[in-house]
C-alpha positions as CSV (number, residue, x, y, z in Angstrom):
1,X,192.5,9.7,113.7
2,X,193.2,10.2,110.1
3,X,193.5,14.0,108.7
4,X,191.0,15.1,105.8
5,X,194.2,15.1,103.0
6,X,195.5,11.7,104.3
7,X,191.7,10.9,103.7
8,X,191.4,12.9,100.2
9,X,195.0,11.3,99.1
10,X,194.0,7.6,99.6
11,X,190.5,7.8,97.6
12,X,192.3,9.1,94.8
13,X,194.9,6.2,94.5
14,X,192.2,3.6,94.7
15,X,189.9,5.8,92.8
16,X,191.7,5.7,89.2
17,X,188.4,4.7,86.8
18,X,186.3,8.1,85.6
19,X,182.7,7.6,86.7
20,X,179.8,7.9,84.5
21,X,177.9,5.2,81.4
22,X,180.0,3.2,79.4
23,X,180.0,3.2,75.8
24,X,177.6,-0.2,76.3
25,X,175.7,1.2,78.3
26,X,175.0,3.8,76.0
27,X,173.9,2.0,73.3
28,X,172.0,-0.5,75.1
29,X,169.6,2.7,76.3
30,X,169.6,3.5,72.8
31,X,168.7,0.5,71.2
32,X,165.7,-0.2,73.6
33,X,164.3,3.4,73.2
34,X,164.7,2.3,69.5
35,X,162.5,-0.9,69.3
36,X,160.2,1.4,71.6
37,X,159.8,4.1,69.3
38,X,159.0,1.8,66.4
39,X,156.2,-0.3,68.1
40,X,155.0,3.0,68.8
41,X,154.9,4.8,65.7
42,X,153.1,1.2,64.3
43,X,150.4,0.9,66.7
44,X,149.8,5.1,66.5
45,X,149.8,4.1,62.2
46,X,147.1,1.0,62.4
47,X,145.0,3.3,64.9
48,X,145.0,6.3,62.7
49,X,144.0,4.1,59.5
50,X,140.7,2.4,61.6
51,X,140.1,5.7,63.2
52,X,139.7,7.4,58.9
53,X,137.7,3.7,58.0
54,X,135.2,4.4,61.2
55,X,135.0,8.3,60.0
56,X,134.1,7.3,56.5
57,X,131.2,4.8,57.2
58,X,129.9,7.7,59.7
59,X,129.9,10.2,56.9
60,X,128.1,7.8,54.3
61,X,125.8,7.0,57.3
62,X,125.2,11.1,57.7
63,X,124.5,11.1,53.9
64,X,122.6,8.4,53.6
65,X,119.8,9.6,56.0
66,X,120.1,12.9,54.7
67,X,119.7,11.3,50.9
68,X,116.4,9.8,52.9
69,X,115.1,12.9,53.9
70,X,115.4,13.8,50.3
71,X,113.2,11.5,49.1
72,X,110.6,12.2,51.9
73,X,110.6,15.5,50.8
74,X,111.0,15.5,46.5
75,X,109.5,11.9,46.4
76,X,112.6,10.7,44.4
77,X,116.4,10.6,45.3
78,X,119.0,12.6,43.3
79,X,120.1,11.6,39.7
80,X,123.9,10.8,39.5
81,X,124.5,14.3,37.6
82,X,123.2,16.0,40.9
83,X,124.7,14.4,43.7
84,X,125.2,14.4,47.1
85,X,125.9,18.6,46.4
86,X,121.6,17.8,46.1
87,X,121.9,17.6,50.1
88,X,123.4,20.9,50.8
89,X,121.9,23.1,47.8
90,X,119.0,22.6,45.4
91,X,119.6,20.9,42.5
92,X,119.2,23.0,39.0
93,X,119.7,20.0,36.8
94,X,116.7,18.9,35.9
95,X,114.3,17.0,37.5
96,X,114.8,20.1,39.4
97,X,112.5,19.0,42.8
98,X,109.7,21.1,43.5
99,X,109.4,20.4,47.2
100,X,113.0,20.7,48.6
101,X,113.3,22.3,51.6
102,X,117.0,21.5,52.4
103,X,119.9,21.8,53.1
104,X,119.5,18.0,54.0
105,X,123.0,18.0,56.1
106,X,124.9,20.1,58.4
107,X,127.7,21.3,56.8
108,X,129.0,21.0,52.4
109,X,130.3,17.7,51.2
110,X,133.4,17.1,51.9
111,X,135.8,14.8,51.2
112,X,136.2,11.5,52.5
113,X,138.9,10.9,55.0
114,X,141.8,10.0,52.3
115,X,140.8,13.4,50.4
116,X,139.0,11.3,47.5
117,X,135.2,12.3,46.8
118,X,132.6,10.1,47.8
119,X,130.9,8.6,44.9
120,X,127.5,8.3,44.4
121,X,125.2,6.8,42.0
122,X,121.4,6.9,41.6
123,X,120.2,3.3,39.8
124,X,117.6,5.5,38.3
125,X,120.2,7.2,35.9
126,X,123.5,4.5,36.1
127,X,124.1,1.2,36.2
128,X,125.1,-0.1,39.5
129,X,128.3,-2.1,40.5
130,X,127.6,-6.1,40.1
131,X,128.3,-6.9,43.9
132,X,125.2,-4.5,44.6
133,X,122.2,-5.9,45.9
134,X,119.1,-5.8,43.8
135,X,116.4,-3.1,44.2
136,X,118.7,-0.2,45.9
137,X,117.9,3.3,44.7
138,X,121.1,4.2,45.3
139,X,124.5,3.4,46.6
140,X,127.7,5.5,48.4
141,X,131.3,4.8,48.0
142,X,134.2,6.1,49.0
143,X,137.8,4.3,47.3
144,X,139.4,4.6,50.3
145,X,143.3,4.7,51.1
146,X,144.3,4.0,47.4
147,X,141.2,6.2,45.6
148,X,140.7,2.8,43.6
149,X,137.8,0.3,43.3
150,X,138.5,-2.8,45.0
151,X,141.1,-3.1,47.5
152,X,142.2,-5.4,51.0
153,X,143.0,-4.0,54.4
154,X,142.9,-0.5,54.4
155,X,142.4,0.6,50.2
156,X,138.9,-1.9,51.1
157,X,136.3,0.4,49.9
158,X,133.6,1.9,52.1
159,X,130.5,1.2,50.5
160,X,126.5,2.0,51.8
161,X,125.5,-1.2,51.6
162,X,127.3,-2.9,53.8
């Protein structure tokens, strides 16, 4: 039978090569964590940018009833000059409504979810946009992810009528 240093002594002549990851290795982990990290952070990006277009059409839905409730209630809709503020506190521009028994929403206007203002526009006191169908008293906007009018993909605008 063989001693414990005869033992020890022979696995470390045959033993020579340090243990642990190569350099290879190494980067091989790295580059696939990498590639991992970047399909990530894209999918998390295009989720984020649906998840602010879905938000947006919500709010104009939540104003859009509320601008309905308006108009049951003052038999008109806001002018342009008074806006959607006309949902959450009376107007004092005039026609200042007799019958308004607001506030129409839950909570102030706030911004839309790229921090632009929502834009709204009464066809009583301004001229509509072209692509607007005929005989709306009123349409909501928000510009989206650029703040501009027009856009494709995510700076498309958010509009009411649609």
């Amino acid at each position: 039978m063989k001693s414990v240093k005869e033992f020890y002594e022979k696995s470390k002549k045959t033993n020579n090569r340090a243990e642990g990851y190569t350099f290879v290795e190494t980067l091989s982990v790295l580059a696939i964590s990498a590639v991992l990290a970047a399909g990530t952070s894209f999918s998390a990006s295009k989720a984020i940018a649906h998840a602010r277009r879905i938000s947006a059409k919500n709010q104009i839905s939540q104003y859009y009833a509320g601008l309905q409730t308006y108009f049951l209630d003052c038999g008109r809709f806001p002018t342009t000059e008074q806006g959607l503020s006309a949902l959450w506190e009376k107007p004092i521009f005039h026609p200042v409504p007799e019958n308004w028994k607001g506030p129409y929403i839950e909570s102030e206007i706030s911004k839309d979810p790229w921090g632009g203002d929502y834009k709204y526009l009464s066809s009583e006191t301004s001229s509509l946009p072209s692509e607007v169908p005929e005989n709306l008293p009123f349409v909501l906007i928000s510009y989206a992810a650029d703040g501009l009018e027009g856009g494709d993909g995510n700076n498309e605008d958010i509009v009411s009528w649609k």
